[in-house]
NUPA-700917 format. One line per field, with one value per residue: residue number from 1; chain; x, y, z of N, C-alpha, C, O, CB in turn. Coordinates in steps of 0.05 Angstrom, whole numbers. Glycine has a CB too. Example, Ala and Ser with C-alpha at 12.3 -4.5 7.8 and 13.67 -1.06 7.14 Angstrom:
! NUPA-700917
nr: c(1 2)
kette: c(A A)
n.u: c(264 257)
n.v: c(-114 -45)
n.w: c(156 142)
ca.u: c(246 273)
ca.v: c(-90 -21)
ca.w: c(156 143)
c.u: c(264 258)
c.v: c(-66 1)
c.w: c(156 157)
o.u: c(285 268)
o.v: c(-66 23)
o.w: c(169 161)
cb.u: c(226 282)
cb.v: c(-89 -12)
cb.w: c(181 114)
***
This chain:
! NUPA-700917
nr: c(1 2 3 4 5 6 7 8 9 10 11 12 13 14 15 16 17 18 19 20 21 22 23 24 25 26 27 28 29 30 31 32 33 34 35 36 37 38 39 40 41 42 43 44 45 46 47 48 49 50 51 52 53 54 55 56 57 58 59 60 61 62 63 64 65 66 67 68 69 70 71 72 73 74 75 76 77 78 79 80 81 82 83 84 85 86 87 88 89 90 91 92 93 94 95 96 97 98 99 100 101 102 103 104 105 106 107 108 109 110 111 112 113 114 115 116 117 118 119 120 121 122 123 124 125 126 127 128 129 130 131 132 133 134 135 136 137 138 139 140 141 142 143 144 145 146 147 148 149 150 151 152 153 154 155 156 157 158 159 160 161 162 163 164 165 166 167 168 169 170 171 172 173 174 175 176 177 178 179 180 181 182 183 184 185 186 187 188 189 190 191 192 193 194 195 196 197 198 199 200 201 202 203 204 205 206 207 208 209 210 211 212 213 214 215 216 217 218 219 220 221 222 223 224 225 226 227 228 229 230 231 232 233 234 235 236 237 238 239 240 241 242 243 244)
kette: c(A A A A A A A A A A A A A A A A A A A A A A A A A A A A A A A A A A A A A A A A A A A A A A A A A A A A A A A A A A A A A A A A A A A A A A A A A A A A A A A A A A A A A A A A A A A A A A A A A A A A A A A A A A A A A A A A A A A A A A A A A A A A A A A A A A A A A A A A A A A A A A A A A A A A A A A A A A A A A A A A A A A A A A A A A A A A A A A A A A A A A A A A A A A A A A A A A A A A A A A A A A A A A A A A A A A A A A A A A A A A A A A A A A A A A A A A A A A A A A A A A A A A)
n.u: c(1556 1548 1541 1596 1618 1593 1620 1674 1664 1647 1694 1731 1716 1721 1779 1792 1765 1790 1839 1853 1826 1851 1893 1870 1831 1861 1923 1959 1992 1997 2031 2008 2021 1987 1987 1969 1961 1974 2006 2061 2069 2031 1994 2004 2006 1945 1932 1954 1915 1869 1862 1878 1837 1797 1803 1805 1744 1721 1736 1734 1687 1697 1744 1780 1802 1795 1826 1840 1889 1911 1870 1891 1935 1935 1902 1938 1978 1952 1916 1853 1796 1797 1744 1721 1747 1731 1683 1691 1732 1705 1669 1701 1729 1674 1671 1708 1692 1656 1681 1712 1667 1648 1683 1696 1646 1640 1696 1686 1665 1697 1718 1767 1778 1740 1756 1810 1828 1863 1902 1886 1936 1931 1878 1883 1904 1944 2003 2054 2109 2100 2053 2077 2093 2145 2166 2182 2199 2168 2185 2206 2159 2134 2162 2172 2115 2112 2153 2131 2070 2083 2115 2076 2040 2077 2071 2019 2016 2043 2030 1986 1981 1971 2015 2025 2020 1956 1905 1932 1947 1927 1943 1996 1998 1962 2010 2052 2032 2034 2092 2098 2076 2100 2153 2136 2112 2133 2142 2098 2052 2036 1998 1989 1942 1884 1844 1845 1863 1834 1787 1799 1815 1777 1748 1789 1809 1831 1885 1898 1873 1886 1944 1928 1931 1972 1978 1938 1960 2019 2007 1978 2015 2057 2027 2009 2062 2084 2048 2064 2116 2111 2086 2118 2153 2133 2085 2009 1951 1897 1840 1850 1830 1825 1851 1867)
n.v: c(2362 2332 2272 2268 2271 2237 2202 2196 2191 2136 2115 2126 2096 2044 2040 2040 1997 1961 1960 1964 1927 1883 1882 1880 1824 1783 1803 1766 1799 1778 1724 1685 1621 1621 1592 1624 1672 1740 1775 1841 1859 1834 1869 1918 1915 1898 1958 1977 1963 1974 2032 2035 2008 2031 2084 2070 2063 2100 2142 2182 2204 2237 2251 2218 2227 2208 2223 2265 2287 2286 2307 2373 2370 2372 2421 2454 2443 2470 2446 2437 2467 2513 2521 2466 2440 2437 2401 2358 2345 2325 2285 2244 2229 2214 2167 2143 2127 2103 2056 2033 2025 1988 1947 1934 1920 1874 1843 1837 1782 1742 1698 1704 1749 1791 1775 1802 1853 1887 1850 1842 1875 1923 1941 1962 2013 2077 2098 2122 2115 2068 2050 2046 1993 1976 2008 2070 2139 2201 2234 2210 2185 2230 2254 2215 2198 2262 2256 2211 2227 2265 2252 2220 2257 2275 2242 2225 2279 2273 2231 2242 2280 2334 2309 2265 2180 2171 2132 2110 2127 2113 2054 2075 2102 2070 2025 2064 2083 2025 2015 2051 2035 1992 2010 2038 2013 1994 2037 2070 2047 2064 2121 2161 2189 2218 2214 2154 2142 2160 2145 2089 2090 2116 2071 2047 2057 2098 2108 2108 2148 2196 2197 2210 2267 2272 2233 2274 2322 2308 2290 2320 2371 2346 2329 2382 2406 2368 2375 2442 2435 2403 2441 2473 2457 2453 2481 2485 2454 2482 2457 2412 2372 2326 2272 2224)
n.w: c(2039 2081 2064 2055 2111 2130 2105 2123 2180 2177 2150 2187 2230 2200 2199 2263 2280 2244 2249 2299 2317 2302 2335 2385 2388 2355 2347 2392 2435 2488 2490 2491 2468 2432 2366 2325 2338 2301 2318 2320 2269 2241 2255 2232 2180 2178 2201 2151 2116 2128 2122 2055 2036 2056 2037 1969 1969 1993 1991 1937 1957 1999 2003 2038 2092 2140 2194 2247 2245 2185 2167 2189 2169 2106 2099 2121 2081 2039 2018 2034 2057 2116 2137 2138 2176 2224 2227 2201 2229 2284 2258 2248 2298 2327 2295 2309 2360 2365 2335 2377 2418 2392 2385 2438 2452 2430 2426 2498 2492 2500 2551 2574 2560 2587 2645 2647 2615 2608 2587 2528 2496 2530 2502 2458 2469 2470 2484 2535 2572 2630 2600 2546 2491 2491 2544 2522 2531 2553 2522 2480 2450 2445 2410 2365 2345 2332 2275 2244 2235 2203 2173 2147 2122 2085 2047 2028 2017 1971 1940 1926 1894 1833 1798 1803 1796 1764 1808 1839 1884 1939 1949 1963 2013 2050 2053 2074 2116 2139 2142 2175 2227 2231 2251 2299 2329 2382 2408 2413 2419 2367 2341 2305 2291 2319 2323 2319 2365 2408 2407 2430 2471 2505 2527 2553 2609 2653 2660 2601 2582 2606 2583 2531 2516 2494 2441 2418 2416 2390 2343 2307 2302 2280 2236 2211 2203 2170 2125 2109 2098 2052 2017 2013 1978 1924 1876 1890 1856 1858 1853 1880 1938 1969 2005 1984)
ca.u: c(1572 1527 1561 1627 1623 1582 1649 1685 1657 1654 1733 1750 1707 1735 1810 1798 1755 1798 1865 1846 1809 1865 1907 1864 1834 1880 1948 1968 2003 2000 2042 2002 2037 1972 1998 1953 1981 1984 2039 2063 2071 2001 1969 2016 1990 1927 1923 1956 1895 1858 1863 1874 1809 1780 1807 1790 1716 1704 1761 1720 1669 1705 1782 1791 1826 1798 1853 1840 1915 1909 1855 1902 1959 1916 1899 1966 1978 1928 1892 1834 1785 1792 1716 1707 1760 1723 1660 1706 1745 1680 1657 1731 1734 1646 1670 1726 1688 1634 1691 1709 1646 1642 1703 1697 1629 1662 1714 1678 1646 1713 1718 1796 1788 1727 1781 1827 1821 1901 1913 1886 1954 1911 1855 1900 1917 1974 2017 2082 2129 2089 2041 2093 2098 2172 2175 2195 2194 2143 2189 2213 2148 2130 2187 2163 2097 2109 2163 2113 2057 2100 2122 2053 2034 2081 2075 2000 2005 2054 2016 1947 1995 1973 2033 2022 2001 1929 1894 1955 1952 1908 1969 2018 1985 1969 2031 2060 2025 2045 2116 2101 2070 2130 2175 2133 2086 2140 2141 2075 2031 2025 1976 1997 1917 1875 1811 1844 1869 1810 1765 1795 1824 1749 1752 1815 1816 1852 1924 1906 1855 1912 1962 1906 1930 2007 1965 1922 1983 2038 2000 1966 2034 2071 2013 2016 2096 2087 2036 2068 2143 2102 2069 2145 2168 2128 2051 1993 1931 1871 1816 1861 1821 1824 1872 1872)
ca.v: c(2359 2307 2251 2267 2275 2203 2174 2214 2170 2107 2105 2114 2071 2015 2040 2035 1979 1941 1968 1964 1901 1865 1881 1866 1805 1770 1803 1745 1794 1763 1709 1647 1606 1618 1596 1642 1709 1764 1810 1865 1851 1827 1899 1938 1906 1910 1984 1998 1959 1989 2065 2027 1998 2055 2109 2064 2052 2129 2172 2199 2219 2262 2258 2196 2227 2194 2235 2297 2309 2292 2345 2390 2372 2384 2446 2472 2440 2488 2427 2433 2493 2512 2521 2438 2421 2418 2379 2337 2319 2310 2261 2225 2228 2192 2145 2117 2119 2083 2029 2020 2005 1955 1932 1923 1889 1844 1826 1824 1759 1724 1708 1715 1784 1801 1779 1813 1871 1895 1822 1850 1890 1947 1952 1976 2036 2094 2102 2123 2105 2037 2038 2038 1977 1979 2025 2087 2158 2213 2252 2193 2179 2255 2262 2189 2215 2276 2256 2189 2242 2290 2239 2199 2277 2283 2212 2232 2302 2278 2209 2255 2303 2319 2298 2233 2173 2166 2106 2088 2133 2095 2038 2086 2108 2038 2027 2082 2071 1996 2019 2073 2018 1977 2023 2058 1996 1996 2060 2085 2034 2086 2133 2185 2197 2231 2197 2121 2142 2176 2110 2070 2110 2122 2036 2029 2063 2122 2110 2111 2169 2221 2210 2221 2290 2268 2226 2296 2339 2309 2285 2345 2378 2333 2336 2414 2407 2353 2402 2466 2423 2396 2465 2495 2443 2458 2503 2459 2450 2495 2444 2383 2380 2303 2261 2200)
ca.w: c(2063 2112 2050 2056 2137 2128 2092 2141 2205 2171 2144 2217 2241 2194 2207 2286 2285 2227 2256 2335 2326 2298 2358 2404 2377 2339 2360 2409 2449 2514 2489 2510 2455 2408 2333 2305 2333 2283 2327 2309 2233 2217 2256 2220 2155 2192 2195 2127 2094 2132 2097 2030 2035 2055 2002 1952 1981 2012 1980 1923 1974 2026 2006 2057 2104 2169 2218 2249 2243 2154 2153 2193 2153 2088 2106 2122 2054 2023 1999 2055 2073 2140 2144 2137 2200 2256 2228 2190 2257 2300 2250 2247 2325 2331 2275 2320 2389 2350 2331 2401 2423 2379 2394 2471 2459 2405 2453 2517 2494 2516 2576 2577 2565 2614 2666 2650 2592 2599 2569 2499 2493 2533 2487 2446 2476 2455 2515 2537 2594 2637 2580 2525 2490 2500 2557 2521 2553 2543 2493 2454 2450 2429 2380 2346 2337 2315 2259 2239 2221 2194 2146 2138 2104 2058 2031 2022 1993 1944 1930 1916 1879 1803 1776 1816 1782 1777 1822 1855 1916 1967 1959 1969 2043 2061 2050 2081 2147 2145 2147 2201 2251 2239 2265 2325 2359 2404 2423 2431 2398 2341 2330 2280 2289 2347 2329 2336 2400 2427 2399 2444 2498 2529 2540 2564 2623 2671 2651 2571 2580 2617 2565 2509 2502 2470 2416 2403 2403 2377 2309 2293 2303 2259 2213 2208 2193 2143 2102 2109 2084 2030 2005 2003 1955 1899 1876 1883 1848 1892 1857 1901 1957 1978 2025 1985)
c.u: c(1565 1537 1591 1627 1614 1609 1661 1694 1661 1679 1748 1742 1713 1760 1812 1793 1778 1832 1867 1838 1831 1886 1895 1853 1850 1917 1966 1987 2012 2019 2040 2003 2015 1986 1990 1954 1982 2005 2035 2055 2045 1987 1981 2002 1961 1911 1928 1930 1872 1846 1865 1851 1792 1789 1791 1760 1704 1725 1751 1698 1672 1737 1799 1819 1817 1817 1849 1874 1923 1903 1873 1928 1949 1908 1923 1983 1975 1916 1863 1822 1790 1771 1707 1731 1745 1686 1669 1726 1724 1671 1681 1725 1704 1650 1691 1715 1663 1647 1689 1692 1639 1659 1701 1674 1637 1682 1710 1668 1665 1718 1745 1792 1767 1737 1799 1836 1849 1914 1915 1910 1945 1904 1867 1910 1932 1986 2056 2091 2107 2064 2055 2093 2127 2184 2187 2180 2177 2153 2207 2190 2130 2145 2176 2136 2094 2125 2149 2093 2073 2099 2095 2044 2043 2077 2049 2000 2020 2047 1995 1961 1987 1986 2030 2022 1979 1919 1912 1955 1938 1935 1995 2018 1984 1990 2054 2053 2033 2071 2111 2095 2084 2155 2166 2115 2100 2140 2115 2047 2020 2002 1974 1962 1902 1850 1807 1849 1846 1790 1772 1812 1801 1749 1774 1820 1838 1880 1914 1892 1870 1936 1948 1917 1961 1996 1939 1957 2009 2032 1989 1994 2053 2052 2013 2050 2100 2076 2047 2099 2134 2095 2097 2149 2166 2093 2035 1971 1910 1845 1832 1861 1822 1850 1877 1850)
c.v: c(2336 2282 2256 2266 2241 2186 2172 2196 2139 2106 2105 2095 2051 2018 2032 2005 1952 1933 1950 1932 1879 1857 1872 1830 1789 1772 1777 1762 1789 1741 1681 1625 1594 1616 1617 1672 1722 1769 1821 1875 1851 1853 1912 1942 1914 1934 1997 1983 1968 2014 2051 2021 2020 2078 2096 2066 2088 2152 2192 2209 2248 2265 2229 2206 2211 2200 2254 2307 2305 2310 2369 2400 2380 2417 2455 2467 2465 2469 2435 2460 2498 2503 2484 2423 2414 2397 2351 2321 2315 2281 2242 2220 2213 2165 2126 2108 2100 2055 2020 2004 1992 1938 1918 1905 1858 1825 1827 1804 1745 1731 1710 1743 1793 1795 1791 1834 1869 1863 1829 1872 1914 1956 1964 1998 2049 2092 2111 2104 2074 2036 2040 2007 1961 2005 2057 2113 2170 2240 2234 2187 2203 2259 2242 2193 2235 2266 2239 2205 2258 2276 2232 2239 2283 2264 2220 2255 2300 2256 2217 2279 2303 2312 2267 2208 2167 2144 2094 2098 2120 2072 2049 2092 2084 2031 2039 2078 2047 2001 2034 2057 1999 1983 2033 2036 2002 2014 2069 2063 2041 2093 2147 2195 2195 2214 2169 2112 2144 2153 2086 2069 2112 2092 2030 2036 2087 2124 2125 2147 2199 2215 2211 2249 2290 2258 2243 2317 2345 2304 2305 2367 2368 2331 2363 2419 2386 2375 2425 2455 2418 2421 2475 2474 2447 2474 2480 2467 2465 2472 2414 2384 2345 2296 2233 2198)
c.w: c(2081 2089 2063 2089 2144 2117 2113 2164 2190 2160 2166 2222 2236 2196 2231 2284 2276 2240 2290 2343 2318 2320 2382 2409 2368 2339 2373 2422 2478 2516 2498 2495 2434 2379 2324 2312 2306 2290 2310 2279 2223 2231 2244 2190 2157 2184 2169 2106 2106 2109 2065 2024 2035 2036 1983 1944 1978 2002 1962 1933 1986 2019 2018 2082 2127 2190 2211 2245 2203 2158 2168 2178 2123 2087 2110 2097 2035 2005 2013 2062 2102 2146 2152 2162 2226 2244 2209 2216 2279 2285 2247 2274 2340 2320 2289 2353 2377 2347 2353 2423 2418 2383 2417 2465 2440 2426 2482 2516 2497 2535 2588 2584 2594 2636 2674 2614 2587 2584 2538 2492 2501 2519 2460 2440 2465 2488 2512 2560 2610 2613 2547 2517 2502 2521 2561 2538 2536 2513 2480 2443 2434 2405 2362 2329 2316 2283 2237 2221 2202 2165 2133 2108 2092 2037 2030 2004 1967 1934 1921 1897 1848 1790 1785 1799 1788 1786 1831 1888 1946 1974 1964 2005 2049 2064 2069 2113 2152 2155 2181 2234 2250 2261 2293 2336 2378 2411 2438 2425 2378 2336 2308 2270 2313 2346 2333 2362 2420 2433 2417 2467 2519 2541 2551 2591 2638 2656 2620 2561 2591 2599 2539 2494 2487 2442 2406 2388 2384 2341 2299 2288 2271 2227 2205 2187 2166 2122 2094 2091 2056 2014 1993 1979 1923 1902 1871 1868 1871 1885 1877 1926 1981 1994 2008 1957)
o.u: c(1582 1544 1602 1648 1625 1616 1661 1717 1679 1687 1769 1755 1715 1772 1831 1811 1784 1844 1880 1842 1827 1894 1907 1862 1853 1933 1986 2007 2034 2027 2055 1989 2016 1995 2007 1950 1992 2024 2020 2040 2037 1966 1965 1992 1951 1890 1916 1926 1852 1832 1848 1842 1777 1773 1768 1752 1685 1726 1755 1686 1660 1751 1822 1841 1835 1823 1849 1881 1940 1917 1869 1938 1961 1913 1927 2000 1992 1909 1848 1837 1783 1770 1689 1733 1746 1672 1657 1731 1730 1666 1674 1712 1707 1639 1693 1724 1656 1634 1672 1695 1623 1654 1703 1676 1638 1682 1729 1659 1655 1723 1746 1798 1776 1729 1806 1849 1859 1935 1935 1900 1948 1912 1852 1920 1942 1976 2074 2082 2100 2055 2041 2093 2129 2204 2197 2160 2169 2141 2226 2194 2116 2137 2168 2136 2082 2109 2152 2093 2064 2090 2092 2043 2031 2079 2058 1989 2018 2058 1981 1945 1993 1977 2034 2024 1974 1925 1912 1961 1946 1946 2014 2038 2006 1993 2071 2069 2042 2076 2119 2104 2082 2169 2183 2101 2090 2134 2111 2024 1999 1984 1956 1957 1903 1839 1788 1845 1843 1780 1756 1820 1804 1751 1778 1837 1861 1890 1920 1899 1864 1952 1965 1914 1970 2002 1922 1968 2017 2046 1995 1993 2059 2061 2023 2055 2116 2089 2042 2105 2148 2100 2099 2145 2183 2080 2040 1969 1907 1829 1816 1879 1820 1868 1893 1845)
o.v: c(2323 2264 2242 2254 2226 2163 2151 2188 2124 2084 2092 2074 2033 1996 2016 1989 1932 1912 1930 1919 1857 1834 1857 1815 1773 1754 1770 1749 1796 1736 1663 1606 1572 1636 1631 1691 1708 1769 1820 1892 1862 1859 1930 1962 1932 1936 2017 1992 1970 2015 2062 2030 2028 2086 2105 2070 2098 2176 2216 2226 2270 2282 2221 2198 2197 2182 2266 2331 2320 2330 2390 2422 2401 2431 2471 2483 2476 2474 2442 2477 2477 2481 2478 2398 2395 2383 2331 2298 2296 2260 2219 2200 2202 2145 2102 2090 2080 2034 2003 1984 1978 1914 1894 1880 1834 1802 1819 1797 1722 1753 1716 1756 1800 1810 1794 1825 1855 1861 1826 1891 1932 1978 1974 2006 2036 2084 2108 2082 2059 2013 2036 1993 1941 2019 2068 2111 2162 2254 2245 2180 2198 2267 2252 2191 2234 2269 2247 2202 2255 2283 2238 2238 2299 2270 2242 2255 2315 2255 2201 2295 2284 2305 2248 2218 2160 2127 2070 2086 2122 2071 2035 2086 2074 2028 2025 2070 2046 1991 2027 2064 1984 1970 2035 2043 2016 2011 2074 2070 2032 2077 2143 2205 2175 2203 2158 2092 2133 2144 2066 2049 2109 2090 2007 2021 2089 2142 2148 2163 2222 2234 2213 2254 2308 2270 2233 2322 2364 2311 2308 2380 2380 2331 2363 2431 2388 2388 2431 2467 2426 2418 2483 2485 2446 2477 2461 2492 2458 2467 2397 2393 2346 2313 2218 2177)
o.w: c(2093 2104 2080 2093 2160 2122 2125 2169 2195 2168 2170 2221 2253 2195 2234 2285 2290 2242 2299 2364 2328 2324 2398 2426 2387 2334 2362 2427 2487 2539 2505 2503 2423 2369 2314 2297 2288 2274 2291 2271 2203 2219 2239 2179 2144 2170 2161 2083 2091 2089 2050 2003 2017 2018 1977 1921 1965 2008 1966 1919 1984 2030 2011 2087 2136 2205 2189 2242 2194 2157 2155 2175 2116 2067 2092 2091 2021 1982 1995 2072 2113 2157 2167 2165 2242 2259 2205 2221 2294 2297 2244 2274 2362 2329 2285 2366 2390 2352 2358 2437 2430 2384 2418 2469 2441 2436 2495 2538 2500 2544 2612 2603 2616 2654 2697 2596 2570 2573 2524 2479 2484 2513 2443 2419 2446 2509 2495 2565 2592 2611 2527 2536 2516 2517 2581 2553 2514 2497 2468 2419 2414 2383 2341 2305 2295 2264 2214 2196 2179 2144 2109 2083 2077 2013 2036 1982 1947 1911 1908 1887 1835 1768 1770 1776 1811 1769 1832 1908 1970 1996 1968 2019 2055 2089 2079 2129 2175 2177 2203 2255 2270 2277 2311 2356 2396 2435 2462 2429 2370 2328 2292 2248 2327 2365 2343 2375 2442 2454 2420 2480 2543 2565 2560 2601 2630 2642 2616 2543 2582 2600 2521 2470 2472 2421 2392 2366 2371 2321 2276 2267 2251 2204 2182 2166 2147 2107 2071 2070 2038 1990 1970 1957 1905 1922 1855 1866 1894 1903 1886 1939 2006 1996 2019 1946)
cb.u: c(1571 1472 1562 1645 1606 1550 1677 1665 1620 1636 1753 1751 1689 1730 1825 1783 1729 1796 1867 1813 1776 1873 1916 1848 1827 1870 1943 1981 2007 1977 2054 1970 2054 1955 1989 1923 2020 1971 2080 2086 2086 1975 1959 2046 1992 1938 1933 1994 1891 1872 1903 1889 1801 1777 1846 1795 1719 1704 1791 1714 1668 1701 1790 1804 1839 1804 1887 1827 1951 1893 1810 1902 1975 1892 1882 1986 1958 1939 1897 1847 1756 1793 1698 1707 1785 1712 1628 1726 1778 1650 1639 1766 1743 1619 1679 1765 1681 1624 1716 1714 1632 1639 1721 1691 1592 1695 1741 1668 1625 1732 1701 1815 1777 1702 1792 1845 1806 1927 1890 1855 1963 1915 1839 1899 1925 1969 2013 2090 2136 2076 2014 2119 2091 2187 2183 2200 2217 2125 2205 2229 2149 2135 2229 2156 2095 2117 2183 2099 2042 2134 2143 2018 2029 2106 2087 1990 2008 2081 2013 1917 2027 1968 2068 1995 2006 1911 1880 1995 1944 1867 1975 2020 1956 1963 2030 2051 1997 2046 2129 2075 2045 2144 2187 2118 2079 2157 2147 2068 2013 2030 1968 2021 1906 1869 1792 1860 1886 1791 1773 1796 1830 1711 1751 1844 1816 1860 1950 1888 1828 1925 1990 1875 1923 2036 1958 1895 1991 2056 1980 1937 2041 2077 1987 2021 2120 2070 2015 2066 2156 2080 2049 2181 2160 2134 2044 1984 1930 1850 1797 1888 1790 1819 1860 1867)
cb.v: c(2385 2311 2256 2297 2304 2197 2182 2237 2174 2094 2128 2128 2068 2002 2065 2052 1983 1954 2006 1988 1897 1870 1904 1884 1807 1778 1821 1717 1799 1752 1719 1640 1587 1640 1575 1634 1708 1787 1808 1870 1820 1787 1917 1932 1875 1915 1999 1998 1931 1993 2091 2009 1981 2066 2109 2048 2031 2126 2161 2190 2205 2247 2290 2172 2255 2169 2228 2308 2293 2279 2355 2385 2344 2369 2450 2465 2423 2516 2385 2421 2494 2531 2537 2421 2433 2457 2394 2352 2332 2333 2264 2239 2262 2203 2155 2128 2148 2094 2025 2033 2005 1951 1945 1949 1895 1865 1834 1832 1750 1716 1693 1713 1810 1795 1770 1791 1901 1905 1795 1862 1889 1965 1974 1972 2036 2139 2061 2150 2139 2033 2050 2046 1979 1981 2015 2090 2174 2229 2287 2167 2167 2277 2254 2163 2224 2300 2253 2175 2256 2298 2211 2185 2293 2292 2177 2233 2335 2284 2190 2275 2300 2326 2312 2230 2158 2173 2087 2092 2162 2072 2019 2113 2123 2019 2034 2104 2068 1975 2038 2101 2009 1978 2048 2094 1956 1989 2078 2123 2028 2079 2146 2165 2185 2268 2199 2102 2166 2205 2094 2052 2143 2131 2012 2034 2049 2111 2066 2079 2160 2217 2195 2228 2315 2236 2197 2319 2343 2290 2262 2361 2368 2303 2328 2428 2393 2322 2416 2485 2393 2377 2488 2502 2418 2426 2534 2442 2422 2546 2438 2375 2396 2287 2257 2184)
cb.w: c(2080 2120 2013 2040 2151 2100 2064 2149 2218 2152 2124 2245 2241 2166 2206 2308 2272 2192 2256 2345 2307 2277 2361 2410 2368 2313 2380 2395 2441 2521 2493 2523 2475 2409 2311 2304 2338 2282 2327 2313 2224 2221 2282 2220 2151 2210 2212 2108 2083 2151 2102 2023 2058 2082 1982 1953 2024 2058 1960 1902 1995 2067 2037 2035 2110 2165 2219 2285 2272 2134 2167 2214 2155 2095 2126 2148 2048 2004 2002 2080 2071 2150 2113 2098 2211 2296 2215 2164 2277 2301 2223 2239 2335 2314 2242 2322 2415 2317 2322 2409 2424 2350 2394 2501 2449 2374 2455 2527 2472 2509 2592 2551 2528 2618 2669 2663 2596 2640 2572 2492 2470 2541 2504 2435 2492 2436 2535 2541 2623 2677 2583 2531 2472 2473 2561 2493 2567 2576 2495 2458 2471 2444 2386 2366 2353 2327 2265 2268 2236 2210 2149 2182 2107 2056 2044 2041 2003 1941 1945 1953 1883 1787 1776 1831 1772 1763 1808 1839 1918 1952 1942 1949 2047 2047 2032 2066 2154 2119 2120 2195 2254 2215 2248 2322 2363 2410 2406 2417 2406 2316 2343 2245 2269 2349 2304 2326 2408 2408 2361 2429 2488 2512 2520 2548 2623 2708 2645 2549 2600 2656 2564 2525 2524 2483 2420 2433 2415 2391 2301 2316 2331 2273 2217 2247 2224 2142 2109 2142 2098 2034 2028 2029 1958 1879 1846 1907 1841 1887 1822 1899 1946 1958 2061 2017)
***
């Protein structure tokens, strides 16, 4: 168990870090007519190589799920013990406050940002309504969420599925998230996971830290509803215990 909870922390930690860090870093969006902007497009990419990287790397460890709302959705699967959710989402939810801190000291060494943090697209906060990217409200912003996870779990339990093909599922997820942070930066800055929010929610300040509890609720939600949709479809395997 102390391996797999060790993958566990480190696959967030390189999803926030790899994900988070690209937005804040390298994003450009402040728009100060840097060529070398990523936007939207290159964190989206971003985050889906993120999880590809890491399945590949940490998947035969622990499963790779890295998101307390996978292992929730997993579990309502009936891939996932109960017994392994809450020390499987403590070590997801250390592994991304661990990124963040590396993050902020990473990017406090410009002195752009130590002027002015909310420049880095707020740290790269989740947010709704004035911290929306695009201003949306707090139940477009819930609904987006939830349907985002919802989906991200079935495109997982049926990419780890045994009829699947074998060694393709890590690019199916990657993948899969790439798409999903296409469609929702604007909305919320996408989380469809509690532990990249949480990771860099404690740095960002008051605003990002009081709507914290929409990027717990609505993904674990939508993660729950993806699993339990997925389970009706067809009988799974009880030794298919992984996310990836």
């Amino acid at each position: 168990m102390i391996k797999r909870l060790g993958a566990e922390f480190i696959g967030t930690f390189w999803l926030v870090l790899g994900g988070c860090g690209s937005a804040v870093l390298a994003a450009n969006f402040g728009g100060d007519g840097n060529p070398l902007g990523i936007g939207f497009l290159g964190v989206a990419f971003a985050f889906g190589l993120t999880v590809l990287t890491g399945a590949y790397a940490l998947g035969h460890i622990s499963g790779g799920h890295f998101n307390p709302a996978v292992s929730f959705g997993l579990w309502a699967g009936g891939r996932f013990p109960a017994r392994d959710l809450l020390p499987y989402i403590v070590a997801q939810v250390l592994g991304g406050l661990f990124a963040g801190f590396i993050l902020w000291q990473i990017a406090s060494g410009s002195a752009a940002f130590a002027s002015d943090p909310a420049a880095a697209g707020n740290f790269a906060s989740n947010g709704y309504g004035t911290l929306s990217p695009g201003g949306y409200t707090v139940a477009a912003a819930f609904l987006c969420e939830v349907v985002m996870t919802a989906m991200f779990l079935v495109i997982i339990m049926g990419a780890t599925h045994s009829r699947a093909p074998v060694g393709f599922a890590p690019i199916a997820i990657g993948l899969a998230l790439t798409l999903i942070h296409l469609i929702s930066i604007p909305v919320t800055n996408t989380s469809v996971n509690p532990a990249r929010s949480t990771g860099v929610a404690l740095f960002a300040g008051s605003g990002a830290i009081s709507q914290l509890w929409l990027f717990w609720l609505a993904p674990i939600l939508g993660g729950l509803l993806g699993g339990v949709f997925y389970r009706w479809l067809g009988p799974e395997r009880p030794d298919v215990v992984g996310g990836a």
